[in-house]
mmCIF file of the N, C-alpha and C atoms, coordinates in Angstrom:
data_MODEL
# 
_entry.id   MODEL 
# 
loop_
_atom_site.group_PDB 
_atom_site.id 
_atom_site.type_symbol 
_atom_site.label_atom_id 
_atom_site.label_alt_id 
_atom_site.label_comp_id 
_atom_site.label_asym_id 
_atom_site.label_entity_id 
_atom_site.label_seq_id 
_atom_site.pdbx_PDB_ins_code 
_atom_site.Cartn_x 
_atom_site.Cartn_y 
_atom_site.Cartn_z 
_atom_site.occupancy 
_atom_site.B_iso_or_equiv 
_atom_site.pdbx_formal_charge 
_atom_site.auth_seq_id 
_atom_site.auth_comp_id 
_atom_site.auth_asym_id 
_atom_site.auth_atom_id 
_atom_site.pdbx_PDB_model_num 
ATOM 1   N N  . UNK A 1 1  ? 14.851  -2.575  -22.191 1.00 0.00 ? 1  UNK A N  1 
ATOM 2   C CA . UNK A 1 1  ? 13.572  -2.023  -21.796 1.00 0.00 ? 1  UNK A CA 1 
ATOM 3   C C  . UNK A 1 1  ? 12.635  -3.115  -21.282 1.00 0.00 ? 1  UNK A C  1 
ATOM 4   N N  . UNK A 1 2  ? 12.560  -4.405  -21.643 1.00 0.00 ? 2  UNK A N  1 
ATOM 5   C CA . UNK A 1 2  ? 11.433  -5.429  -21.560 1.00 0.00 ? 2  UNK A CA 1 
ATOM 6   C C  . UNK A 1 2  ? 12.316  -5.399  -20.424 1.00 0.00 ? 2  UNK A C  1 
ATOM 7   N N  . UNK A 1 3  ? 13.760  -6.054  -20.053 1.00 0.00 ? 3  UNK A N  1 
ATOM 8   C CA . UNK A 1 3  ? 13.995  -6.386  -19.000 1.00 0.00 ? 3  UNK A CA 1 
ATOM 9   C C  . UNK A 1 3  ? 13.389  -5.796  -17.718 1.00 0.00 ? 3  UNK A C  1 
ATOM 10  N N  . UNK A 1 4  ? 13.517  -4.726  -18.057 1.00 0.00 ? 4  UNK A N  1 
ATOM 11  C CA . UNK A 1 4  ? 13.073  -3.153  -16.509 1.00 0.00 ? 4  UNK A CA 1 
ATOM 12  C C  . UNK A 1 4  ? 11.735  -3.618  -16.632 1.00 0.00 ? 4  UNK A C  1 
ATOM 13  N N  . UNK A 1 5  ? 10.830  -3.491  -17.640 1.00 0.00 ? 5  UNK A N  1 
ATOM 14  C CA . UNK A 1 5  ? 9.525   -3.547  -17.219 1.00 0.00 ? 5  UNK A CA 1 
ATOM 15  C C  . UNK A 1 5  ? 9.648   -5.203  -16.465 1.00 0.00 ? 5  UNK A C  1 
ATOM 16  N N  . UNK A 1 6  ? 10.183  -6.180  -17.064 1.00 0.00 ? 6  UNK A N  1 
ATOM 17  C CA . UNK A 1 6  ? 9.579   -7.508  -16.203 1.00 0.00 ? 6  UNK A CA 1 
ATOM 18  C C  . UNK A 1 6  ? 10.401  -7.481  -14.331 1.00 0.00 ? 6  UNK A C  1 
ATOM 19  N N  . UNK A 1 7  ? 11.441  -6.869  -14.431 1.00 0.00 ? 7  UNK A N  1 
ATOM 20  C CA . UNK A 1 7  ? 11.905  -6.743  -13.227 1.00 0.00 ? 7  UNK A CA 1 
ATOM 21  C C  . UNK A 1 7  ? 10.975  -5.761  -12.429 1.00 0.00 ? 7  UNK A C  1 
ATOM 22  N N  . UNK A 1 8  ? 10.494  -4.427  -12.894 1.00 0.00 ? 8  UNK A N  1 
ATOM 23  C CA . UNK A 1 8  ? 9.390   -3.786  -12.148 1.00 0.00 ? 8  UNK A CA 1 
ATOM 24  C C  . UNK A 1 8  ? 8.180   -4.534  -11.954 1.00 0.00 ? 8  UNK A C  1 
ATOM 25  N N  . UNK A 1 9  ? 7.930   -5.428  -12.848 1.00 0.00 ? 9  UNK A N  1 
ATOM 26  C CA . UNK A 1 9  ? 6.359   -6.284  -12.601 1.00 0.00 ? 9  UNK A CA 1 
ATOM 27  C C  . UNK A 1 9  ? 6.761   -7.262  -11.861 1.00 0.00 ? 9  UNK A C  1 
ATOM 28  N N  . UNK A 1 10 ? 7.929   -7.706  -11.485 1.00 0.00 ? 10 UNK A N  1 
ATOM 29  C CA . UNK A 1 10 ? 8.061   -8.637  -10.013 1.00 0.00 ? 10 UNK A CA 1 
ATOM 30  C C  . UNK A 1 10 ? 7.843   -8.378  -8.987  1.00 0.00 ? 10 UNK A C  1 
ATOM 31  N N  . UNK A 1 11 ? 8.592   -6.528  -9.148  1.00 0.00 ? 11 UNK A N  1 
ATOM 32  C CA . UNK A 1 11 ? 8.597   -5.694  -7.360  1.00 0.00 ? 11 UNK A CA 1 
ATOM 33  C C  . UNK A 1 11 ? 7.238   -5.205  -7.652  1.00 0.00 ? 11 UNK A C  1 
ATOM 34  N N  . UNK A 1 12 ? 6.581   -5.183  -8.374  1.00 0.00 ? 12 UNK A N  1 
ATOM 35  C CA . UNK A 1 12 ? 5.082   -4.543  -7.710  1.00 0.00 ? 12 UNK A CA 1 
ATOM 36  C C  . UNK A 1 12 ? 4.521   -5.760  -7.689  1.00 0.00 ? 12 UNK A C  1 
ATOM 37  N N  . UNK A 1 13 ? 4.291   -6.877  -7.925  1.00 0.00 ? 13 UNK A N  1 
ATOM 38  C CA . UNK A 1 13 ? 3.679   -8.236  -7.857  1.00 0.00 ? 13 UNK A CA 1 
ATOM 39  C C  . UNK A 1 13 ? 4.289   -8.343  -6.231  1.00 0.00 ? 13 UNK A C  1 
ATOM 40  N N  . UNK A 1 14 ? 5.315   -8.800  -6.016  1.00 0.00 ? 14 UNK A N  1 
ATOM 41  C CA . UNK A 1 14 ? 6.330   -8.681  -4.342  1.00 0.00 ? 14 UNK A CA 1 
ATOM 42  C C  . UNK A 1 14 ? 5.300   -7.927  -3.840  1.00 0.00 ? 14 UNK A C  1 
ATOM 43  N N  . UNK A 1 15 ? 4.955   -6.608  -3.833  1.00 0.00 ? 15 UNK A N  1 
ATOM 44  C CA . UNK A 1 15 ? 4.780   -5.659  -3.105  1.00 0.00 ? 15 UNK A CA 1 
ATOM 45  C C  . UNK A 1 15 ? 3.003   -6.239  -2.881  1.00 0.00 ? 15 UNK A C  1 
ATOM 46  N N  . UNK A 1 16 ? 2.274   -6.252  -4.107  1.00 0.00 ? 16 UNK A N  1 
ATOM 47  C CA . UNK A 1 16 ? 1.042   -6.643  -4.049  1.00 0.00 ? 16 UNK A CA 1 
ATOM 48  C C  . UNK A 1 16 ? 0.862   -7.714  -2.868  1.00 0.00 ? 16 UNK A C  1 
ATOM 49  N N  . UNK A 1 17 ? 1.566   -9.027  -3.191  1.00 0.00 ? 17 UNK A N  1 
ATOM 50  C CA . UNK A 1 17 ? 1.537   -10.320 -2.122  1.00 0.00 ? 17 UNK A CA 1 
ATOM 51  C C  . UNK A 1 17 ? 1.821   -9.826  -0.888  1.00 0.00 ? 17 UNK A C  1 
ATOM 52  N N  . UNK A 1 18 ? 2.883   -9.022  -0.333  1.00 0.00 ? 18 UNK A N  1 
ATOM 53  C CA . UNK A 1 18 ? 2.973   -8.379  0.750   1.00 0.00 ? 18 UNK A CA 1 
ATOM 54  C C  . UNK A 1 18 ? 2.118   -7.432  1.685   1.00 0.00 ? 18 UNK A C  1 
ATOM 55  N N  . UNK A 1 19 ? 0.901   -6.581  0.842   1.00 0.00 ? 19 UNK A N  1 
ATOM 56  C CA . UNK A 1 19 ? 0.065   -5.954  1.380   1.00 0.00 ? 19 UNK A CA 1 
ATOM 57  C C  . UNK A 1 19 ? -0.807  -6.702  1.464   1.00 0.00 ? 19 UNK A C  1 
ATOM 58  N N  . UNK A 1 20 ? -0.885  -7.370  0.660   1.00 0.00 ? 20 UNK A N  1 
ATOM 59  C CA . UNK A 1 20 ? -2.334  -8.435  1.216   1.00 0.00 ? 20 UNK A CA 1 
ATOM 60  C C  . UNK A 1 20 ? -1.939  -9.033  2.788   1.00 0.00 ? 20 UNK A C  1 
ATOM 61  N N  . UNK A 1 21 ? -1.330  -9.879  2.728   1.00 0.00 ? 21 UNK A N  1 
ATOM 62  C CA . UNK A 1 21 ? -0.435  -11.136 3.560   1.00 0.00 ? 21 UNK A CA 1 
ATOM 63  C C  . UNK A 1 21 ? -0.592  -9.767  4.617   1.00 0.00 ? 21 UNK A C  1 
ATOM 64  N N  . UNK A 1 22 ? -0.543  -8.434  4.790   1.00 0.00 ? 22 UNK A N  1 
ATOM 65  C CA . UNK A 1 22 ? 0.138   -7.712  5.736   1.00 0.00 ? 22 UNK A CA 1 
ATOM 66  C C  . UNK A 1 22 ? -1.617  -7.407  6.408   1.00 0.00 ? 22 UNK A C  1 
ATOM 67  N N  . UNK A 1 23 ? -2.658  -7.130  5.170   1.00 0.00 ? 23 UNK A N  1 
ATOM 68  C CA . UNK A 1 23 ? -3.824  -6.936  5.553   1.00 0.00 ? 23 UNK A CA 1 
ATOM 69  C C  . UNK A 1 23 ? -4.481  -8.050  6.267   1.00 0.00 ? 23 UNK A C  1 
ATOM 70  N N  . UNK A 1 24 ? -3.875  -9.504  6.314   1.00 0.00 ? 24 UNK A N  1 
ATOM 71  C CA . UNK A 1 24 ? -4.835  -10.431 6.634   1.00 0.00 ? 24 UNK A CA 1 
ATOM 72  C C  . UNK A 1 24 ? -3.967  -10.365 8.041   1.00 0.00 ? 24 UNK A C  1 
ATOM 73  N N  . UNK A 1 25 ? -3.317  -10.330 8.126   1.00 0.00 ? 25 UNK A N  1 
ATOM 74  C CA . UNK A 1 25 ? -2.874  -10.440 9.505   1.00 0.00 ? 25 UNK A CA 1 
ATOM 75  C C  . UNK A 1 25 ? -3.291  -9.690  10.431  1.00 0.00 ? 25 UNK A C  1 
ATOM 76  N N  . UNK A 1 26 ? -3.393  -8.242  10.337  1.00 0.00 ? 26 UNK A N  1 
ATOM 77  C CA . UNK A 1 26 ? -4.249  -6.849  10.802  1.00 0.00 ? 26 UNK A CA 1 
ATOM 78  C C  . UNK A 1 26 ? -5.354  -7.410  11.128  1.00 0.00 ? 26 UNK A C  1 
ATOM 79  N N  . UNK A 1 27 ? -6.409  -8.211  10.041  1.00 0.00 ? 27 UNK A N  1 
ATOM 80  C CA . UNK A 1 27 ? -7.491  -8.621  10.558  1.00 0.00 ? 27 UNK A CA 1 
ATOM 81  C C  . UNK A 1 27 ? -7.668  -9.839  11.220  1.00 0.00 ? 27 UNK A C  1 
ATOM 82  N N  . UNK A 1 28 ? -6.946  -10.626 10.940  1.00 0.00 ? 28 UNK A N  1 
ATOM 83  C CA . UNK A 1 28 ? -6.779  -11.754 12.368  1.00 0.00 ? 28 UNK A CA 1 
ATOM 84  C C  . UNK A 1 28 ? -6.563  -11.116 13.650  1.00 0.00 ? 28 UNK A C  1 
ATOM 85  N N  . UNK A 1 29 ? -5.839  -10.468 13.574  1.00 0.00 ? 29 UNK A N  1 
ATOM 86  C CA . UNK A 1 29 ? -5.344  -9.668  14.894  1.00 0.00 ? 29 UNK A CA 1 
ATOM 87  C C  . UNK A 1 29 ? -6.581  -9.073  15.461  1.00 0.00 ? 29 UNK A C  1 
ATOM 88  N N  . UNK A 1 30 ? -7.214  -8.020  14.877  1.00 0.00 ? 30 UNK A N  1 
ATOM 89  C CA . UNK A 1 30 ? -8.328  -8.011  15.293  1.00 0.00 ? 30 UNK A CA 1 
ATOM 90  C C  . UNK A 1 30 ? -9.636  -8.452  15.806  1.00 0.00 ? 30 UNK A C  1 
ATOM 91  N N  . UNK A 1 31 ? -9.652  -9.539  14.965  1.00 0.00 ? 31 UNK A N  1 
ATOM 92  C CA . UNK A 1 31 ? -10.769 -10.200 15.404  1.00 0.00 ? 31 UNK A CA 1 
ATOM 93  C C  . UNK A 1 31 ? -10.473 -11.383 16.491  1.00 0.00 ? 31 UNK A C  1 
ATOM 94  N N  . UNK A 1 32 ? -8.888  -11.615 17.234  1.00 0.00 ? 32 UNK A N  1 
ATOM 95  C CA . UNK A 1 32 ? -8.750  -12.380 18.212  1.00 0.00 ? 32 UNK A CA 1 
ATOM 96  C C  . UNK A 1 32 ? -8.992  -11.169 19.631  1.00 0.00 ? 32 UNK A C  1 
ATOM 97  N N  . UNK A 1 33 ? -8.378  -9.570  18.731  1.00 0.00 ? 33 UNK A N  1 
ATOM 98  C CA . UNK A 1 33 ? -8.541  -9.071  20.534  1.00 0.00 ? 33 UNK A CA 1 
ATOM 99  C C  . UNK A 1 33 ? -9.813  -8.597  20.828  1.00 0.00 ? 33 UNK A C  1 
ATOM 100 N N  . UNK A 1 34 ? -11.086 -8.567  19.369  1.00 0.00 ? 34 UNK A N  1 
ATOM 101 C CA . UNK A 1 34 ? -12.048 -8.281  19.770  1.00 0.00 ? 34 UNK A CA 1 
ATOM 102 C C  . UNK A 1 34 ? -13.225 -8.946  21.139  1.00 0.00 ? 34 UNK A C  1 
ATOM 103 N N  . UNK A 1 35 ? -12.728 -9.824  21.678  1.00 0.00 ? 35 UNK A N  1 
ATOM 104 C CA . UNK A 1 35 ? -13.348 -10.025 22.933  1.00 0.00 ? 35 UNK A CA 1 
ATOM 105 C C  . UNK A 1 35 ? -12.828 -9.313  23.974  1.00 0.00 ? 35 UNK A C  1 
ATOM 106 N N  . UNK A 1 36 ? -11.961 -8.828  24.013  1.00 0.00 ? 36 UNK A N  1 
ATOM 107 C CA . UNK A 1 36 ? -11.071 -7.956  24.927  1.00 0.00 ? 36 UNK A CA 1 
ATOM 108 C C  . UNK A 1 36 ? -12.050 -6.822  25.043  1.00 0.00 ? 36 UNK A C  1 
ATOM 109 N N  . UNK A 1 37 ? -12.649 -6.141  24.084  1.00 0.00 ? 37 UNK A N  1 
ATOM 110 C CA . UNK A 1 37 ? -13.403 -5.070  24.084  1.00 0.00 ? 37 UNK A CA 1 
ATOM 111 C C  . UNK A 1 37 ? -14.147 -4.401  25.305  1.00 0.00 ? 37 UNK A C  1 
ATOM 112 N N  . UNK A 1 38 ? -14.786 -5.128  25.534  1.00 0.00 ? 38 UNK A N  1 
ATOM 113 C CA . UNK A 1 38 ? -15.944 -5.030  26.977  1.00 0.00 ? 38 UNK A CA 1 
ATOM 114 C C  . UNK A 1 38 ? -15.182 -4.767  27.686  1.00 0.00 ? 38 UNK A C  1 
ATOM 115 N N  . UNK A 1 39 ? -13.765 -4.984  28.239  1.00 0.00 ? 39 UNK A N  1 
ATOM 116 C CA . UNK A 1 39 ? -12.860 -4.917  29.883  1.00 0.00 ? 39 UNK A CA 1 
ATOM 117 C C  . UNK A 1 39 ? -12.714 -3.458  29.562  1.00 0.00 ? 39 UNK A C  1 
ATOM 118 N N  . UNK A 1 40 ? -12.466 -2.846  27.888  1.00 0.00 ? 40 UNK A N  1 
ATOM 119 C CA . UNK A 1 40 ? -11.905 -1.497  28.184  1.00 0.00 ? 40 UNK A CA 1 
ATOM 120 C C  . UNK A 1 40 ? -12.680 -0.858  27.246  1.00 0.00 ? 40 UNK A C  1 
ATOM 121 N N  . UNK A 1 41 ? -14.009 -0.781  27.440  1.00 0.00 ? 41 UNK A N  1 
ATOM 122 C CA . UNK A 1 41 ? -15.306 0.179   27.053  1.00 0.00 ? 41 UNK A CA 1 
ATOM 123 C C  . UNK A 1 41 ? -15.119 1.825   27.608  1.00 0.00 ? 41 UNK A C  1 
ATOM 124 N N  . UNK A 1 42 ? -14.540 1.125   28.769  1.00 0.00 ? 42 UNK A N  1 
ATOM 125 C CA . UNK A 1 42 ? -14.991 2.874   29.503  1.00 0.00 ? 42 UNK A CA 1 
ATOM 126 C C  . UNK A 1 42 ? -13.600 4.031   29.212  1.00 0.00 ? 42 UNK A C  1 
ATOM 127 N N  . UNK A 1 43 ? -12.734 2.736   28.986  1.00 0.00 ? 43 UNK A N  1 
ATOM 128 C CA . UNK A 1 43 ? -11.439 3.794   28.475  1.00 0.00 ? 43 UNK A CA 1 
ATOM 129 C C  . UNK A 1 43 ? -11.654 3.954   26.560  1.00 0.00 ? 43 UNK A C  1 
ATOM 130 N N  . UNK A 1 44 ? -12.177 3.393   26.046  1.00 0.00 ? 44 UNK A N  1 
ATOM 131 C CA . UNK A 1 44 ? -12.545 3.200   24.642  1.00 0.00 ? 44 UNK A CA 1 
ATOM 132 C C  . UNK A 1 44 ? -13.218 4.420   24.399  1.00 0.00 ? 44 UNK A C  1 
ATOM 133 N N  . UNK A 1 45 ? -14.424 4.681   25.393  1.00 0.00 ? 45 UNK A N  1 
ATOM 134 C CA . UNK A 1 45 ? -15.376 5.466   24.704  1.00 0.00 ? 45 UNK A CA 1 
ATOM 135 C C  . UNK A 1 45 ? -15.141 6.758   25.352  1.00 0.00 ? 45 UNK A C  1 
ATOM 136 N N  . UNK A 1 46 ? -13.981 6.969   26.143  1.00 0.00 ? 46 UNK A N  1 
ATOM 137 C CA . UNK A 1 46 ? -13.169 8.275   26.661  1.00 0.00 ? 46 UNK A CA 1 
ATOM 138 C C  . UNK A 1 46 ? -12.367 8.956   25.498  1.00 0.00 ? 46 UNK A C  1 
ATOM 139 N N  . UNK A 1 47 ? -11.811 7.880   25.056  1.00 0.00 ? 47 UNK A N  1 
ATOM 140 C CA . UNK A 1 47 ? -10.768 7.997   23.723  1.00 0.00 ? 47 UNK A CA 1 
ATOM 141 C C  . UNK A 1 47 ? -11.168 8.819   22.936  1.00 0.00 ? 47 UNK A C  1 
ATOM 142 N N  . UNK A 1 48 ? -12.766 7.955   22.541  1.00 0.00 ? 48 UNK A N  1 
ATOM 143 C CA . UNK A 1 48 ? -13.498 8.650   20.840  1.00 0.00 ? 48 UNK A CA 1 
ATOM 144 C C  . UNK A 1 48 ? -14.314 9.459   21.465  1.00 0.00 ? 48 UNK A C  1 
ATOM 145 N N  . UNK A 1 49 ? -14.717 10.251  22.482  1.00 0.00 ? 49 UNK A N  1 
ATOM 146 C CA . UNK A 1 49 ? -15.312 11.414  22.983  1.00 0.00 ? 49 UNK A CA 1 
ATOM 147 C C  . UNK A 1 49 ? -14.404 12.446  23.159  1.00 0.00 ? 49 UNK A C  1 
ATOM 148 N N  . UNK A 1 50 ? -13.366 11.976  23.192  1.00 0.00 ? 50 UNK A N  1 
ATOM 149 C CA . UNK A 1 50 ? -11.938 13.579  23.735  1.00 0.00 ? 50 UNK A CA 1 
ATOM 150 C C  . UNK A 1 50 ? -11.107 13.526  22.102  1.00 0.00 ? 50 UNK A C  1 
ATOM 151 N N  . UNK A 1 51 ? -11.099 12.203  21.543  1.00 0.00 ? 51 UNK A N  1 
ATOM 152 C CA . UNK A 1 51 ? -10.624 12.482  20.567  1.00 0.00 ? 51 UNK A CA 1 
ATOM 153 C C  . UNK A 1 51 ? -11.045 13.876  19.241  1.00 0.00 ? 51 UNK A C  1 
ATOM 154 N N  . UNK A 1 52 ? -9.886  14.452  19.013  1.00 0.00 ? 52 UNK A N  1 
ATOM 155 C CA . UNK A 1 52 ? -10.092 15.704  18.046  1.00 0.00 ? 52 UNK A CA 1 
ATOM 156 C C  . UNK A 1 52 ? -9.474  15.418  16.538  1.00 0.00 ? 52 UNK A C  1 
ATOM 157 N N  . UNK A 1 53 ? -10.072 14.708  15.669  1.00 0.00 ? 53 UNK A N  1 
ATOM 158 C CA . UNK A 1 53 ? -9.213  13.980  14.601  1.00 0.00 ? 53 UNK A CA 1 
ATOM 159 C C  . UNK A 1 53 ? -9.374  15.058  13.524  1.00 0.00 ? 53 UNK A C  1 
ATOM 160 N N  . UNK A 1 54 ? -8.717  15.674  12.833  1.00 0.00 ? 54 UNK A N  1 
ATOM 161 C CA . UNK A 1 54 ? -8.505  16.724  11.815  1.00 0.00 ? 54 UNK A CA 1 
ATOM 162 C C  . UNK A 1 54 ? -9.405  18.002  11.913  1.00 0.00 ? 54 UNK A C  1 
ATOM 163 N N  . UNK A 1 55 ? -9.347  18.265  13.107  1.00 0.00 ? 55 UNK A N  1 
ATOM 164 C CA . UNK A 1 55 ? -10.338 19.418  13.602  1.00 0.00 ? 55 UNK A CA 1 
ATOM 165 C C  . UNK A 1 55 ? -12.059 18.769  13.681  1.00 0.00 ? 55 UNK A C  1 
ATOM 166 N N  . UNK A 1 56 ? -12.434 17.936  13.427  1.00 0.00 ? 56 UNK A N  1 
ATOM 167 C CA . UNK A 1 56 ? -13.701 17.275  13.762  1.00 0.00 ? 56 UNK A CA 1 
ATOM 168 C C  . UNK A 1 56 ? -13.941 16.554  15.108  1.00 0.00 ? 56 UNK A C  1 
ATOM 169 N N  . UNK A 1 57 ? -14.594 17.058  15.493  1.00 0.00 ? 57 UNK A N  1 
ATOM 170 C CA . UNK A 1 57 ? -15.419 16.945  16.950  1.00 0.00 ? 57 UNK A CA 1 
ATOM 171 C C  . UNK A 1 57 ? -16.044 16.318  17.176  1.00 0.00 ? 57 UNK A C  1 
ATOM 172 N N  . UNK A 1 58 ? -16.132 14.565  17.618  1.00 0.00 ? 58 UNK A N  1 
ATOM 173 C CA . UNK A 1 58 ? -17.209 13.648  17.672  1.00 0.00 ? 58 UNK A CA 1 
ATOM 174 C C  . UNK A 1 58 ? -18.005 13.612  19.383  1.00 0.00 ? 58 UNK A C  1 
ATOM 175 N N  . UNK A 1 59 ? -19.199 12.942  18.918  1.00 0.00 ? 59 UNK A N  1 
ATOM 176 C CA . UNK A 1 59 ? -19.999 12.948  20.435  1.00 0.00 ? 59 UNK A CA 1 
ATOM 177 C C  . UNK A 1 59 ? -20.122 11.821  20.431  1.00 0.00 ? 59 UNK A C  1 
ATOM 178 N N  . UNK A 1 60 ? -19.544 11.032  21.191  1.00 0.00 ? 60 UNK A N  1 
ATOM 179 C CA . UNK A 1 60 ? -19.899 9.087   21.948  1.00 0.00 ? 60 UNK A CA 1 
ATOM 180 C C  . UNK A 1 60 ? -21.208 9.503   22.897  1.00 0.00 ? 60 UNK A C  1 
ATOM 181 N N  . UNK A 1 61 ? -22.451 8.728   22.676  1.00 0.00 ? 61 UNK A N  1 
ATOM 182 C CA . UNK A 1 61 ? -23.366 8.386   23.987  1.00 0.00 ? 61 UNK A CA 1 
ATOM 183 C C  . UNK A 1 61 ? -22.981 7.016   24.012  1.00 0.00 ? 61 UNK A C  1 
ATOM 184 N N  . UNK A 1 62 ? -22.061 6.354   23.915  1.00 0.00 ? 62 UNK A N  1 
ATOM 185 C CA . UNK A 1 62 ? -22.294 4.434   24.165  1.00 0.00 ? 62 UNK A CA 1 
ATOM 186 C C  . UNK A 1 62 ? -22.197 3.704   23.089  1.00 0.00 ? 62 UNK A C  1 
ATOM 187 N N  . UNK A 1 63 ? -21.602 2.783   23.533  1.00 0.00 ? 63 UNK A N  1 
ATOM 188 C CA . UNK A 1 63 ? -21.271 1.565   23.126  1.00 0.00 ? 63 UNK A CA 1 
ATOM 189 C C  . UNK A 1 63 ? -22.653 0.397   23.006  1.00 0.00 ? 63 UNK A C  1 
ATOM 190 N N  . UNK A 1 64 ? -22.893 0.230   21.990  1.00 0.00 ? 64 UNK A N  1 
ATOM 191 C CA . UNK A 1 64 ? -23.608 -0.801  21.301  1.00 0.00 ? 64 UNK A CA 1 
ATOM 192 C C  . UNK A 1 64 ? -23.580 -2.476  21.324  1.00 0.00 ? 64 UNK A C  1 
ATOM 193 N N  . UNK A 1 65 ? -23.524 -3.323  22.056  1.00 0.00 ? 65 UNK A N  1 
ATOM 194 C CA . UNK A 1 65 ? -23.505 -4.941  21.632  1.00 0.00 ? 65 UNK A CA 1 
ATOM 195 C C  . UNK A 1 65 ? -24.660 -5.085  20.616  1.00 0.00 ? 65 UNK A C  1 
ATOM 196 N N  . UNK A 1 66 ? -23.721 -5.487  19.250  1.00 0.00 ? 66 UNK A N  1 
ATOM 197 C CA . UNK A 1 66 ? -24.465 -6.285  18.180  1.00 0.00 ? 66 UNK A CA 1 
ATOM 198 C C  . UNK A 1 66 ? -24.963 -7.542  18.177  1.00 0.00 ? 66 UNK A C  1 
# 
């Protein structure tokens, strides 16, 4: 029984280090193509105006520089 539990607390420890490591990369990624943004505003804000996400209906007037 101890064995299973310490072998299960490796694969969820594994698994923990892996979602992190998987989340930081997502956000590197992001924040290198975020200058890219501006070239494709006008296809961006086509996207989230036609987009229909679980039956909810959003309205885009524009894109914002922070």
């Amino acid at each position: 029984m101890l064995r299973a539990l310490r072998w299960l607390f490796g694969k969820l420890w594994l698994l923990a280090a892996i979602a992190v490591i998987l989340a930081a990369v997502a956000t590197v990624t992001a924040r290198q193509m975020l200058p890219l943004v501006p070239q494709y505003k006008a296809e961006i804000e086509q996207a989230a105006s036609s987009a229909d996400y679980l039956g909810l209906v959003g309205l885009v007037h524009g894109m914002q520089q922070v």
